[in-house]
C-alpha positions as CSV (number, residue, x, y, z in Angstrom):
1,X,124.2,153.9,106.8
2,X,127.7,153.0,107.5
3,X,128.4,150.2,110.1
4,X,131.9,150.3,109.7
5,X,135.0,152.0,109.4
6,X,138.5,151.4,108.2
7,X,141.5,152.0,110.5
8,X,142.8,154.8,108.5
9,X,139.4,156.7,108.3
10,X,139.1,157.3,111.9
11,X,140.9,158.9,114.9
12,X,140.7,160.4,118.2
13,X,137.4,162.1,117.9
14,X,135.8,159.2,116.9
15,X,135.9,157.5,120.3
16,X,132.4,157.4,120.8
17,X,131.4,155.4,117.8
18,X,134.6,153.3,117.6
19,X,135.8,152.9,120.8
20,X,139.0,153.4,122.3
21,X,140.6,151.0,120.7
22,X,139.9,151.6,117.7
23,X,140.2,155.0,117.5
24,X,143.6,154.9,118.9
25,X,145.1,152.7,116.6
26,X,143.3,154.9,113.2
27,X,145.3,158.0,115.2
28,X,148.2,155.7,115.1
29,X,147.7,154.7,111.3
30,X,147.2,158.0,110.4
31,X,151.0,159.1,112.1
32,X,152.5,156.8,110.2
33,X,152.9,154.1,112.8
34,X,152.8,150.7,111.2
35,X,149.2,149.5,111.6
36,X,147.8,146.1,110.5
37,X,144.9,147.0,107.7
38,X,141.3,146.6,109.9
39,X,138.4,148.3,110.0
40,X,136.1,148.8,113.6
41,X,132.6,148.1,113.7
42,X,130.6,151.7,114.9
43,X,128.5,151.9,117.9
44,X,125.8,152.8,116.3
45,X,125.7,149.4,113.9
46,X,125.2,147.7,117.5
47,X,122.0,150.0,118.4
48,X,120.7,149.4,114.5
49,X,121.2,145.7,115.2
50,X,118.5,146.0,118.5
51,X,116.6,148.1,116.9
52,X,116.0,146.2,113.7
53,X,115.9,143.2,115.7
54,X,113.5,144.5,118.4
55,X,116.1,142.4,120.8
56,X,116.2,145.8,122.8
57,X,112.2,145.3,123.8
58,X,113.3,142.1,125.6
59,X,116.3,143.4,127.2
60,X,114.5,146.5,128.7
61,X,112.4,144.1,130.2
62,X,115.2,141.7,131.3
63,X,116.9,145.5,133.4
64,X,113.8,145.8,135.1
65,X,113.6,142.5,137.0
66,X,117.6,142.9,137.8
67,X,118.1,143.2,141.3
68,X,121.4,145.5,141.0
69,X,122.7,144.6,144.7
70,X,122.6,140.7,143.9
71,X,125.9,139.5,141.9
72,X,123.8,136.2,141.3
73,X,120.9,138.1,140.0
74,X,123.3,140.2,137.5
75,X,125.5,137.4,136.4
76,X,122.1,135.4,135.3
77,X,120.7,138.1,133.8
78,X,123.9,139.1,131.7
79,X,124.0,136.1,130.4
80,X,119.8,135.7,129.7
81,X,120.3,138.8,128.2
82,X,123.5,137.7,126.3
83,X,121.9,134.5,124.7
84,X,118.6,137.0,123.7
85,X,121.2,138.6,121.5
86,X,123.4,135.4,120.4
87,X,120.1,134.0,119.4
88,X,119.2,137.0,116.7
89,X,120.1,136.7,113.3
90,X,122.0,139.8,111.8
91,X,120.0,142.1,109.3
92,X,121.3,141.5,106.0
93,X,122.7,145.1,105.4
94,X,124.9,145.0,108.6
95,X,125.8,141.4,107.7
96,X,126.5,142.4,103.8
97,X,128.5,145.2,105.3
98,X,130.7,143.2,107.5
99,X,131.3,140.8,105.3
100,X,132.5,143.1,102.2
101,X,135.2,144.2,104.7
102,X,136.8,141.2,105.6
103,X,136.6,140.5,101.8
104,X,138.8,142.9,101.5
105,X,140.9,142.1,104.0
106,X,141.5,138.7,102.7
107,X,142.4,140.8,99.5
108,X,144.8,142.9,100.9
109,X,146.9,140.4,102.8
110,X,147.4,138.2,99.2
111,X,148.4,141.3,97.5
């Protein structure tokens, strides 16, 4: 499975599993515009990361006892459910993944 994707392999179709962002600036890169070298990490590396993690049991229950018309209740509950994440480690293959591309990033910019 790929978790991630370099700049100049994506563009505007792919904004629902790069985002926006991201998928703007591989339509840029791919124009010709002058784009730093990056890569953007998919959506669905996120969803792979609850699943594998079984985080997303937790946070399903965390929704359920959020009272949606309390700001106090969702601000204490984003960040409950943000520390649940923080606290996870990162499979190895999405880790490995990640890491190989900043490798080469690092490569790039000495080159």
């Amino acid at each position: 499975m790929d978790f991630i994707k370099s700049l100049r392999e994506i563009d505007r179709t792919d904004v629902p599993r790069a985002g926006g962002k991201g998928a703007s600036l591989g339509e840029l890169a791919k124009m010709g515009v002058p784009v730093p070298t990056g890569f953007v990490v998919l959506a669905s590396t996120f969803e792979q990361f609850f699943k594998e993690t079984d985080v997303n049991t937790e946070v399903d229950a965390m929704w359920k006892r959020i009272n949606i018309k309390d700001n106090e209740s969702i601000e204490e509950s984003s960040e409950i459910i943000r520390n649940l994440i923080l606290a996870k480690q990162f499979p190895e293959k999405i880790a490995g993944e990640i890491s190989s591309a900043f490798d080469k990033l690092r490569v790039s910019l000495f080159v």
